[in-house]
N, C-alpha and C positions, 0 to 999 in steps of 0.2 A: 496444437493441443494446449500448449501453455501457456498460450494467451489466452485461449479462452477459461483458462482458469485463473488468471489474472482478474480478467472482467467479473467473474464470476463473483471474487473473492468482494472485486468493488462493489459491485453490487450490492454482496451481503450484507457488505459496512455501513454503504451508505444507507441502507434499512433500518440497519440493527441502530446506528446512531440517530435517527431520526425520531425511532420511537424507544431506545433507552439508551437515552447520551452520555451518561456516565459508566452504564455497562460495557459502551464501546471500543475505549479508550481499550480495554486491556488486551482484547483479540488484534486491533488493530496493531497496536508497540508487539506484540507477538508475529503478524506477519512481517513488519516492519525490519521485525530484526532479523526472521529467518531469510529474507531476501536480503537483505546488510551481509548474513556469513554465504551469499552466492557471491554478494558484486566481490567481498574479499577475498574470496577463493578465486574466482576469474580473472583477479587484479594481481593474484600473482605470477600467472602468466608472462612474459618477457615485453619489455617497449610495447610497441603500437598493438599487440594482441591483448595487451592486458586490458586496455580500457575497452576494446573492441568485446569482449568477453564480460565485462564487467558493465557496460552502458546498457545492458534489457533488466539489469536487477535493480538499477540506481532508477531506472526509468520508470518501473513497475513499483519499487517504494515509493516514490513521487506519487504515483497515482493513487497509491494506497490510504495516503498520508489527506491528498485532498477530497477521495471521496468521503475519510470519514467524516472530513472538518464540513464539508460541503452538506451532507444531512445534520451535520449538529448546527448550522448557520440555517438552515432551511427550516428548523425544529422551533428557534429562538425566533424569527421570524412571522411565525403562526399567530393568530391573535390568543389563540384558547392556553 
C-alpha cells in the first residue's frame, strides 16, 4: 500500500511540474522532507536495523526528488 502511494505521489509531481514548474518545487521539498523525518526516525533504530529501516524512506525521496526534476527537464524541453 505504500508504495503504491509512493508512485502515486510521483506521478502527481511529475504532472504538476511538467505543467506548473515553479509551483512544483514546494509540494515536492514538502514530501521530501516528511519522508527525510521517516528515514530519521528508522535510523534510529540500533546498527544494521537502522539503515535497514531507514533505506525505503531514503529510496522513496530519491524518487521523489527525480520525478519532479524529470517533468521539469521534460517541460524545458518542449518547443512551445
Amino acid at each position: 500500500m505504500i508504495i503504491a502511494g509512493v508512485i502515486g505521489v510521483c506521478v502527481i509531481l511529475a504532472v504538476l511540474a511538467f505543467f506548473i514548474p515553479r509551483l512544483s518545487r514546494h509540494p515536492e521539498r514538502g514530501t521530501q522532507r516528511t519522508l527525510g523525518a521517516g528515514a530519521r526516525a528508522g535510523g534510529k533504530a540500533p546498527g544494521v536495523l537502522g539503515r535497514l529501516f531507514s533505506k525505503p524512506f531514503n529510496s522513496s525521496s530519491r524518487a521523489v526528488g527525480r520525478s519532479g526534476s524529470a517533468g521539469r527537464r521534460t517541460r524545458r524541453r518542449m518547443p512551445f
